[in-house]
C-alpha positions, 0 to 999 in steps of 0.5 A, spaced: 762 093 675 766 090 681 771 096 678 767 102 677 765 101 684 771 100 687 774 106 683 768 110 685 769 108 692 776 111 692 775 118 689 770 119 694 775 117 699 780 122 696 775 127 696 773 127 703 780 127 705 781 133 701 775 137 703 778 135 711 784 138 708 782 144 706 777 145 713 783 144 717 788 149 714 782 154 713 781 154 721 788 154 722 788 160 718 786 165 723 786 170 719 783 167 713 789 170 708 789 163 704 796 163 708 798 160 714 803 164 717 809 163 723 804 166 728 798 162 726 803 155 726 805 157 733 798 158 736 797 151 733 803 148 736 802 150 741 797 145 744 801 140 741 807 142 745 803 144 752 801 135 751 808 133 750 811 137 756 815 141 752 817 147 756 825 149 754 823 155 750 828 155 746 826 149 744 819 150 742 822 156 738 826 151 734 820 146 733 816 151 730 821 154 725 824 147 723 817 145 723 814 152 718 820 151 714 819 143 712 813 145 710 814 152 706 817 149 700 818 155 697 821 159 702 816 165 702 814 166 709 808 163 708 804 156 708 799 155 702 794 150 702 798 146 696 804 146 701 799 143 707 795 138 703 803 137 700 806 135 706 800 131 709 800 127 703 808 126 704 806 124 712 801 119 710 806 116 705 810 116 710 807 112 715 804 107 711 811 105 709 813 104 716 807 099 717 809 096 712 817 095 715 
């Protein structure tokens, strides 16, 4: 009994962070296109950006593109929502493995 609440318990844990995931990139999805697109990653850096005081141009414009890129496997110009949750999922294992160190 212990295990199936325990089970139960992390699905649903899964799934609201999926459907967190899924609300996220639709509002980053200006359009709504199911695609985010570079202008679309830049409106949503840019307040990142404004907070850590990065003012160099330059180097707000190759933030972005280092950052649209790492997230764009498949190089089409385009973020799909497999892609975000992909990257999301590679960056929280990333961080449970640092807090692990």
């Amino acid at each position: 009994m212990k295990l199936k609440l325990i089970t139960l318990t992390a699905l649903l844990s899964l799934s609201s962070l999926a459907c967190a995931n899924q609300w996220y990139f639709n509002k980053l999805d200006v359009d709504q296109n199911g695609t985010i697109d570079v202008e679309e990653f830049k409106q949503n850096t840019k307040g990142w950006m404004d907070k850590k005081d990065i003012q160099d141009q330059a180097q707000r414009t190759k933030l972005n593109q280092n950052g649209f890129n790492k997230i764009d496997t498949n190089k089409d110009s385009k973020i799909s929502f497999e892609e975000y949750e992909a990257n999301k999922k590679k960056k929280n294992k990333n961080k449970k493995n640092k807090k692990k160190s």
